[in-house]
Every structure is written in C-alpha cells, then in structure tokens.
C-alpha positions in Angstrom: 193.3 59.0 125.9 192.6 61.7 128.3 189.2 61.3 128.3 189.5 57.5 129.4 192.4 59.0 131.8 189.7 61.0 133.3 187.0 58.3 133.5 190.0 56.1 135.4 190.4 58.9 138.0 187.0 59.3 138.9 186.7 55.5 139.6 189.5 55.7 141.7 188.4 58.2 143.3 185.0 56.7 144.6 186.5 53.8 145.3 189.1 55.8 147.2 186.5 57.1 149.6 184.8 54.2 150.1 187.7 51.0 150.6 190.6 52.8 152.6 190.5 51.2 156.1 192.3 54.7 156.9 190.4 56.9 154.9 186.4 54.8 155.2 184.1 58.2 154.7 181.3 57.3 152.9 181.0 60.6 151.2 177.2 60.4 150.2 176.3 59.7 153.6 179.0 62.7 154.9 177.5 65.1 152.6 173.9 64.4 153.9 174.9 64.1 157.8 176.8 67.8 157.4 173.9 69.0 155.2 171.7 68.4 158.2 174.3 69.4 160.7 174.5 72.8 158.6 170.3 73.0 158.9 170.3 72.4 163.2 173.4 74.5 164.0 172.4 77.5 161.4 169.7 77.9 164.4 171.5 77.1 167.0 174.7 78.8 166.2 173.0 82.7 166.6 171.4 81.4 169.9 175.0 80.5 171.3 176.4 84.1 170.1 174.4 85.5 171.9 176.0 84.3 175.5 177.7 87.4 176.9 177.1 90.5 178.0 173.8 89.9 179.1 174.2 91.8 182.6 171.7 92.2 185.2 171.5 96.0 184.9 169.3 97.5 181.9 171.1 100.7 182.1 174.4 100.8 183.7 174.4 105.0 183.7 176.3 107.5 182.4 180.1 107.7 182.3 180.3 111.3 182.2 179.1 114.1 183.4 178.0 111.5 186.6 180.0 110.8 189.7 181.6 108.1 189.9 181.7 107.3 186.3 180.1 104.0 185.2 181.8 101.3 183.8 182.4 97.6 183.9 184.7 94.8 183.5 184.2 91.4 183.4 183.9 87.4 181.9 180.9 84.6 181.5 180.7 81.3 180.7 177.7 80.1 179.3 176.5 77.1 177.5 173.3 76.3 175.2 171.9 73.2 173.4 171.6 71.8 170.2 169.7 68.5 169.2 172.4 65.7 169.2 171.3 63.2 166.6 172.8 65.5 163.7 176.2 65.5 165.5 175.6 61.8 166.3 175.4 61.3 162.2 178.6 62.5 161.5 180.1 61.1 164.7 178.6 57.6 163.6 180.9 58.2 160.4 184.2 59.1 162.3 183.7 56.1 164.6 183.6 58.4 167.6 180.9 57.8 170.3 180.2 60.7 172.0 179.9 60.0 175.5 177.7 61.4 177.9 179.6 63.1 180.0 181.6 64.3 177.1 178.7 66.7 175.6 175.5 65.3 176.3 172.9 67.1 178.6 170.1 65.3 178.7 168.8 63.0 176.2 168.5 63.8 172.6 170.8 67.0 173.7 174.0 68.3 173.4 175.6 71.3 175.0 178.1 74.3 172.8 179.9 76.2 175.2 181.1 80.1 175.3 183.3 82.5 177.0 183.8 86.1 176.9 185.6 88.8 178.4 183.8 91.8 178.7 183.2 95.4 179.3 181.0 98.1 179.0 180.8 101.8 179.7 177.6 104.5 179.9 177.5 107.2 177.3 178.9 110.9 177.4 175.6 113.1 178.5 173.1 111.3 176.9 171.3 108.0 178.3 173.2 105.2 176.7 175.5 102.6 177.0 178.0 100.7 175.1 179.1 97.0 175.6 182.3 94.9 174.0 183.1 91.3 174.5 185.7 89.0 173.1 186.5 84.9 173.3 189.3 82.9 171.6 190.3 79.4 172.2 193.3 78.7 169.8 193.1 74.7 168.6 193.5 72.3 171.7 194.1 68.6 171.9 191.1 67.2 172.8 190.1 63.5 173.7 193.5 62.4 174.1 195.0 63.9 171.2 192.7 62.5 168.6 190.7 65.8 168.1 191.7 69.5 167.7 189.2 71.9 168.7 188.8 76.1 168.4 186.9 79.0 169.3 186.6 83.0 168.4 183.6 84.8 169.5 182.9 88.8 169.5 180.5 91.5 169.9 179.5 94.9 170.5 176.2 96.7 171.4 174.4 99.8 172.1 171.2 99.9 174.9 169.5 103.5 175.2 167.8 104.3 178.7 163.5 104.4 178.2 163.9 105.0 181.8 166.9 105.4 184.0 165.5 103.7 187.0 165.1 105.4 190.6 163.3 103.9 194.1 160.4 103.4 192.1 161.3 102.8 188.8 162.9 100.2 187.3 165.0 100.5 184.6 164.0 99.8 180.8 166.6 100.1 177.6 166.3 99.6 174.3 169.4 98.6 172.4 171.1 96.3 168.9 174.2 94.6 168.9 176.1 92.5 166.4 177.4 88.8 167.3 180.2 86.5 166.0 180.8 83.0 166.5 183.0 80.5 164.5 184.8 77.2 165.4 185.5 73.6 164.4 187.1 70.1 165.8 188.8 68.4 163.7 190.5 64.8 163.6 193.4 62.9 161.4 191.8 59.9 159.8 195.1 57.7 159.9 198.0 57.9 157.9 196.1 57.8 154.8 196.6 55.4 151.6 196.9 54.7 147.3 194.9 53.4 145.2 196.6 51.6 142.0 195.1 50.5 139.2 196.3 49.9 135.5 195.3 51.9 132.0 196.4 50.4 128.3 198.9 48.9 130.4 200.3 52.0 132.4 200.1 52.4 135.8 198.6 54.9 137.8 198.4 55.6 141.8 196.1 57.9 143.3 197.5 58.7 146.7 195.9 60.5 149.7 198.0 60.8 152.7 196.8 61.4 156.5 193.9 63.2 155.2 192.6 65.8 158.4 188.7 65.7 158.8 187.9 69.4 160.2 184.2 70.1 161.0 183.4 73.9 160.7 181.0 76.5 161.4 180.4 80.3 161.8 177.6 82.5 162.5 177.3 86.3 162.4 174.3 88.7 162.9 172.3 91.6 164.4 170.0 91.8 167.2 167.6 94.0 168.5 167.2 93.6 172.4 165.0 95.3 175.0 165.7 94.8 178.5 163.9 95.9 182.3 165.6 95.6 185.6 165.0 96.8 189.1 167.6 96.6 192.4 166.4 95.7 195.9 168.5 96.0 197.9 171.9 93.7 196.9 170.0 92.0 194.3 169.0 92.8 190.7 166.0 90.8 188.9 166.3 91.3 185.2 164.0 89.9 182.1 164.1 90.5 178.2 163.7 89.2 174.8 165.9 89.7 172.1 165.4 89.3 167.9 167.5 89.8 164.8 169.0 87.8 161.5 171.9 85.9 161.2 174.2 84.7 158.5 175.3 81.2 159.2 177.7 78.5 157.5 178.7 74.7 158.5 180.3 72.1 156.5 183.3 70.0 156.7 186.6 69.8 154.6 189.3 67.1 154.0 192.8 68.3 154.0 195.3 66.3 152.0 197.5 66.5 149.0 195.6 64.5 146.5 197.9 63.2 144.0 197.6 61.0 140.6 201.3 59.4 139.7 202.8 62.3 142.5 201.4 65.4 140.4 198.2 67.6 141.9 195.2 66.8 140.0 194.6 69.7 137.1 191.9 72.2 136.8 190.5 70.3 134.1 190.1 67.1 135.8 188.9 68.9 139.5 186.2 70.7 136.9 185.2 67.0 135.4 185.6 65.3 139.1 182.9 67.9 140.3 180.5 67.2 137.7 180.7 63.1 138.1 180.1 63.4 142.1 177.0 66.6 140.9 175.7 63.6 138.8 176.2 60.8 141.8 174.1 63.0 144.1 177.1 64.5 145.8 176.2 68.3 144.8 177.9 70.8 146.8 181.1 69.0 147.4 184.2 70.9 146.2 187.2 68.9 145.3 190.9 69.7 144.4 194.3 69.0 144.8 194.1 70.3 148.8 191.1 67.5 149.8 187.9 67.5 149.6 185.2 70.2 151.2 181.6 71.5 151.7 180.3 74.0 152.5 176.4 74.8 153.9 175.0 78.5 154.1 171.6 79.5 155.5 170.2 82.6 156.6 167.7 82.6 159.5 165.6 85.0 161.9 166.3 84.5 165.7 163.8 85.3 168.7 165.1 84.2 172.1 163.6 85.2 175.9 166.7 85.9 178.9 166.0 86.4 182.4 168.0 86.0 185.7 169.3 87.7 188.8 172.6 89.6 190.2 173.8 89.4 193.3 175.4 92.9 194.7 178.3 92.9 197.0 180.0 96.3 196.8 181.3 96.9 192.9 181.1 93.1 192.3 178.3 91.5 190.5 177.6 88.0 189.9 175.4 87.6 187.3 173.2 84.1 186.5 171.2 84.3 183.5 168.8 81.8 181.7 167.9 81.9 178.0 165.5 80.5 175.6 165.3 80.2 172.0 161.7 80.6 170.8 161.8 79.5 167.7 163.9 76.1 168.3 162.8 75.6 171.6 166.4 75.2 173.2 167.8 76.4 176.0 170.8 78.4 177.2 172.4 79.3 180.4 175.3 81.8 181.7 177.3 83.0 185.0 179.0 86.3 184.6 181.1 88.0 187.5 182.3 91.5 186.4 183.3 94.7 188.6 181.1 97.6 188.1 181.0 101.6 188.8 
C-alpha cells in the first residue's frame, strides 16, 4: 500500500509541475536553463564583485607619521555585463520579457549593477594601505510589484607602495583583497493550485499554494591586484590588472508548503521523490515539504584589465573607471566620487 501510495505521489507531482495554469514550470527545462544560468554568472559574478574601490591613486600615503594624514571616504556605482540568452531561458519560462530598456545593453547583453560605500586609510609607518567597502539593497518591488529583488556586497584589501610616487615617479602598489557578492529576484507564480486524484478508492489532494519563484546567486573570492598611477596636475591617469579565484553558486528554489491530504510530505517519500526526478533526468533538484530547489556551484580563476582617470578638485575626487574581463570578454564600468586626505 505505501509503496503504490508513493508511486501515486510522484505522478502527481510531475503532473503538478507541468498542468497548473498558476504553477506551469516545466521543471526539466528549469533545471537546464539555471544549470546554464549557474555556468555564465559563475564568471560573471567575480567580475561584478570586483566594482568598488578601484580609485585613481595607487598609493593613497601614509596615515601616520605624515602630515595631513591620508584617508578617504566615499561611494561608486558601477555596472558590468553578462550574456543575456541564459537569463532570457529562464525569463522565457516565467513569461517575462525582458525589455530593453529594462537590462539590456546592447544586443546579446545584459547589464548587473553595484554599489558601494567606501573608505580607505594609508598604513601606520610603513608603505601601505587598507580599503573597506560595503553595499546592501534590502528586497524591493520591482516591475510593478511582480518581482522582488536584493543586494549585499563587501570587501576589504591591502595595496603595498613599490614606489610612493614623487614629480617623476608615478606611483606603483601591489596589493590582494577579498570580494562578496550575493542576490536574487524573485516572483509569486499565482495563487497556486491541487491536484486530486483517487487510490483503491481514497482520495488524495496534493496541494501547492502561491508557490514564490526566487532566483539566487553568490560569489566570493580573492584577488591579487597591481596598480600604477601618476597626477598631473588635477588629474590622475591610472591602469591595472587584477587576478584571483572565486567560489560561486546560482540556482533557483520554489517556496511553498507542499502538502498531500494537508500533511507535509515525509522524509521517506521526499528521499523516494528525489530518486524518481534523479531517474527522469532532473538530478540536482532538492525537494521537500518547503518547495522545490537547486542549487549550482562552480569554482573558477578570474583575470580582468581596469583603467581610468580622476579628476582633482581640492580633497574631492571623481573617479571613472573602465574594466575588462579577460577571460569572458565582458565589460565593466564605474563612477566613484570620494573625499580624500
């Protein structure tokens, strides 16, 4: 008996996900979309966690024993770009056209953006400099209400002077930092729905009400980064390149209360309901009485190539920088303004 009661739940269960007007995922096709979602932003993700602190000046100076001190405080905006037709997959699934003007640069692009606060202060007697930043967007309304969207970024670094810079001399630092970046948008598919069926002449209703799609990601990492700039007069011309490994994650989950005949589906029949969608080519989906949800981890190496200029005006700086990742080819862009001792 509770092996055909099994059998009847997994049934209504695919069938679930595939005839609810409310609820019409095709779960095979999600699973693939997000896998390759997972594989695009895994490289694009490090690239956009990189925006901040990416000021003009190589070497900002010491904070003590030097007069004045040398600090900074500050914020940037910045965006990069990510190939669109993997957010296009998933979008195709939610029946939500991205527009153009929504998050599309250019063709066969689409832009993430970041913001940071930021600061930074030179080292005590020796040659060095530490930076901080820090973004949050708690969840939004987005798109009239239909979409929720967050944002947390934060980082840290240390650059060490190869040459403090003087008339002559530009300045050139060495330094490593450590990046992190997560968010998601995330949209309620209806007001969900049952399914009923019939066993040996008992009925049975498998119920999944206003089930929330969320679409997640996080990446985290280390960088090594070497910089050169060089003021004349109230501007600041500044190149570098930057490298390091990141630990990255993206994948979606359903939240809902999955029921059969109003009780939460067991551990023994989430363990059996895993296996069936294994089998049906659904691997990696993890399903329980809270939704359904996957999850995709990769690991990459990351090489990108930033240069801009400042513009001086007393203690304020205006920073624009331009970025480039060299082993995706995309492209990144930031304006910082920040007052600096």
């Amino acid at each position: 008996m509770k092996h055909f009661l099994k059998k009847s739940v997994l049934i209504c269960l695919i069938l679930l996900c595939t005839a609810f007007s409310a609820f019409s995922l095709d779960l095979a096709d999600l699973q693939k979309n997000v896998s390759n979602f997972s594989e695009t932003i895994a490289k694009s993700l490090p690239f956009n966690s990189s925006l901040g602190m990416n000021w003009s000046d190589a070497y900002i100076g010491k904070f003590f024993p030097s007069f004045p001190p040398h600090f900074g405080v500050g914020g940037s905006f910045g965006v990069t770009t990510m190939d669109m037709p993997s957010m296009r997959g998933i979008a195709d699934l939610l029946d939500y056209d991205i527009p153009g003007s929504d998050l599309s640069l250019f063709s066969g692009k689409m832009i993430i953006p970041a913001y940071a606060a930021e600061a930074r202060i030179g080292g005590f007697f020796l040659p060095f400099d530490i930076g901080v930043k820090f973004g949050k967007l708690p969840p939004i309304e987005w798109l009239g209400a239909s979409y929720g969207l967050h944002y947390t970024m934060f980082g840290a670094d240390v650059r060490w002077a190869i040459l403090q810079g003087n008339v002559i001399l530009p300045k050139v630092s060495i330094g490593v930092g450590f990046n992190y970046l997560s968010g998601g948008i995330g949209a309620t598919l209806g007001s969900g729905s049952s399914f009923d069926f019939n066993y040996l002449s008992t009925p049975y209703t498998l119920a999944v009400p206003a089930p929330e799609f969320n679409l997640l990601w996080k990446t985290y990492g280390i960088e090594a980064r070497a910089q050169i700039s060089k003021q004349i007069l109230i501007l600041t011309p500044y190149a570098g390149i930057g490298a390091g490994y990141s630990w990255s994650e993206a994948g979606y989950e359903l939240k809902t209360d999955v029921t059969l005949n109003g009780s939460s589906i067991g551990q023994a029949q989430k363990d059996t309901i895993k296996g069936f969608l294994d089998a049906a080519g659904l691997a990696g989906m993890d399903i329980d009485a809270n939704g359904f949800s996957s999850i995709v981890k990769n690991t990459t190496f990351n090489a990108r190539a930033f240069g801009g200029i400042s513009f001086n005006i007393l203690v304020l700086k205006i920073d624009l920088t331009l970025m480039y990742n060299l082993l995706d080819g995309q492209f990144g862009a930031q304006a910082g303004v920040r007052v600096q001792l």
